[in-house]
C-alpha positions, 0 to 999 in steps of 0.5 A: 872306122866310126860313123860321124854327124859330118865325115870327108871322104878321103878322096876330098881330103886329098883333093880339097885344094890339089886344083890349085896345081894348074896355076903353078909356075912351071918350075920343076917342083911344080910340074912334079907336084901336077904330074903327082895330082893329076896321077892322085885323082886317077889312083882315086877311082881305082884303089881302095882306100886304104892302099890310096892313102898309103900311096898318097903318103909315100908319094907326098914324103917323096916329094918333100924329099926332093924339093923341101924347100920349094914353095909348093911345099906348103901343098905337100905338108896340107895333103900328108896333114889330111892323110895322117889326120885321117887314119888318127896319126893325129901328131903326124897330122899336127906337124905337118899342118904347122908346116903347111901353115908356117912355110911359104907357098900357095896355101889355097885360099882363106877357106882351106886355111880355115879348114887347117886350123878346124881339122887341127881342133880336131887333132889336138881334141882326139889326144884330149889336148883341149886348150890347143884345141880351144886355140885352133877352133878359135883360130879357124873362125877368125881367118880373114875371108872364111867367115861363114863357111863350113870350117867357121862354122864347124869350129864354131860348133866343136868349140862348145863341145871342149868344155863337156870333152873335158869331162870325159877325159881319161882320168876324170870320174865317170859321168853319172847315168839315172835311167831305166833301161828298155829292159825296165832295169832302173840303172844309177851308174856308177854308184851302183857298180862299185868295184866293177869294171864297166863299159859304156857302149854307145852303138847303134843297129844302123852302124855299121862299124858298131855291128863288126865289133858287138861280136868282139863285145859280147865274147869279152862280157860273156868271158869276164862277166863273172869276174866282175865286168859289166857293161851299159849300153846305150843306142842312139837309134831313132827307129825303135823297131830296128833297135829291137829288132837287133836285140832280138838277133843278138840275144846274147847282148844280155846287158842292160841298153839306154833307148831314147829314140833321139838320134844323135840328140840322145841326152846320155850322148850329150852329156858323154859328147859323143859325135861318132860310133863306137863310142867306148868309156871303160870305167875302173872299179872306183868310177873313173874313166880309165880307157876310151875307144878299146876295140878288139883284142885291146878291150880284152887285156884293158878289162883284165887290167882293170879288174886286176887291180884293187 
C-alpha cells in the first residue's frame, strides 16, 4: 500500500458502474450478475479489503466461466480489471480491460470508458510501458462525451509526467541531486557515491506505509553500511515540526535527509516524478537505477546484489 495525491477506495472500484445491473435485461446472465452486485455491496460493509478483493475476484472469474459469451461480460472483465489493477497485477488488469473494451455489452457510459483507458495508463506506466501509456492517456481524453471529467483530466495530468518517468526508468542513469541536507551535509549524488550502492528513500513522517517500512530501512543500513550502502533521504513533509519530530524518534535514521517543506510540490520529487510513497530508487555503484520500490526482505538481497558486483 502507498500514500497517493489521488487514490479510489476499493470499494468504489468495484462498484463504479455495478448500478447499471438494475437495467439488464432479465436474461440469466444478467439476474446472475445482479444477484453478484447486490451480494458485493453488502460483502463491502463487512470484509476487510483484502478478503473483499479476493472474493470479488473469485466470483467475477466464476461468472465469466459460466457465461463468457454474454453481454454482460463486458462488466465482468471491467470489475476484474479494477480488482487486479488494484493489487498491482497490472497484466492481468490490462487484459481483462482490453476485454471490457473489445466485447459487446453495456459498458456504463463514456465517463467509465474513459476512466478504462486512464487506469490502463496506469498500468502500462507501473511496468515503464510508456508509449502505450502515452496511447491510453491519450486515448482517454479523446472518448466522445467524457470531456471534462475527472478521467480526462486525470489522463491529461499523467500524460506529462511519462516524459520525467522516462528518466527514471530502471536502467537509466540516476538522476543528479545538489543540496544540502537538514543536517547542513552538502550532498552531490551520485558523483559523490561512486562505487556505492545508494537508496534514495522518498518518505514522510504522515505516511503511514513509509512508517511500517523505515524499521525494515534502517535494519538493512545499519547491517550493510560498512560494506558499502548508503542512502539519501528525502521527506515530502509540509510541516517541519513533525519532520523533526520523527527524526528525533528515530535516531538511528543517521543518513543524510532532503526537507524543502513543499509537500508533493518538493523540486527533488519532481524531478524523480514521484506521486505516491514509499517511493524507493536503488542506485548500483556506477549510478544507475537498478531497482524501484524494493521493500522488506527484497531490498536486503537487491543491495547484496549490488554490492556484489563489481
Amino acid at each position: 500500500m502507498t500514500f497517493r495525491r489521488t487514490r479510489i477506495a476499493i470499494a468504489f472500484v468495484v462498484l463504479v458502474v455495478l448500478g447499471a445491473a438494475n437495467a439488464f435485461a432479465q436474461t440469466d446472465a444478467a439476474q446472475a450478475l445482479k444477484r453478484i452486485n447486490d451480494d458485493l455491496k453488502a460483502k463491502s460493509q463487512t470484509m476487510s479489503p483484502y478478503e473483499y478483493v479476493d472474493f470479488a475476484e473469485k466470483t467475477m472469474l466464476d461468472f465469466l466461466k459460466k457465461y463468457p459469451k454474454s453481454s454482460e461480460a463486458a462488466q465482468a472483465h471491467y470489475t476484474l480489471g479494477r480488482i487486479y489493477a488494484s493489487i498491482g497485477a497490472y497484466d492481468n488488469a490490462l487484459r481483462h480491460f482490453g476485454d471490457y473494451l473489445t466485447r459487446p455489452g453495456d459498458k456504463g457510459g463514456p465517463e467509465v470508458i474513459a476512466q478504462v483507458r486512464f487506469v490502463m495508463g496506469s498500468c502500462y506506466m507501473a511496468l515503464e510501458r510508456y508509449d502505450e501509456a502515452e496511447r491510453s492517456f491519450k486515448l482517454a481524453m479523446k472518448v466522445e462525451g467524457a470531456a471534462g471529467s475527472r478521467a480526462a483530466s486525470g489522463a491529461e495530468a499523467e500524460l506529462a509526467r511519462v516524459g520525467a518517468l522516462r528518466k527514471v526508468k530502471v536502467g537509466a542513469p540516476a538522476i543528479p541531486l545538489a543540496a544540502t541536507s537538514y543536517q547542513g551535509r552538502k550532498i552531490r549524488f551520485p558523483q559523490d557515491y561512486k562505487g556505492k550502492v545508494v537508496l534514495v528513500d522518498f518518505w514522510a513522517a504522515w505516511c503511514n506505509p513509509c512508517r511500517m517500512e523505515m524499521p525494515n530501512v534502517i535494519k538493512t543500513y545499519e547491517e550493510l553500511h560498512k560494506k558499502g550502502f548508503e542512502i539519501v533521504g528525502v521527506s515530502l513533509d509540509n510541516e517541519r515540526g513533525k519532520f523533526q519530530g520523527y527524526l528525533k524518534d528515530n535516531p538511528k535514521m543517521e543518513w543524510p535527509q532532503l526537507y524543502d517543506g513543499k509537500y508533493w510540490m518538493s523540486e527533488y520529487a519532481q524531478l524523480y516524478a514521484v506521486n505516491s510513497i514509499p517511493a524507493t530508487f536503488l542506485v548500483d555503484k556506477k549510478g544507475i537505477i537498478r531497482f524501484k520500490n524494493v521493500r522488506g526482505d527484497k531490498l536486503r538481497e537487491a543491495v547484496l546484489q549490488l554490492l556484489g558486483e563489481k
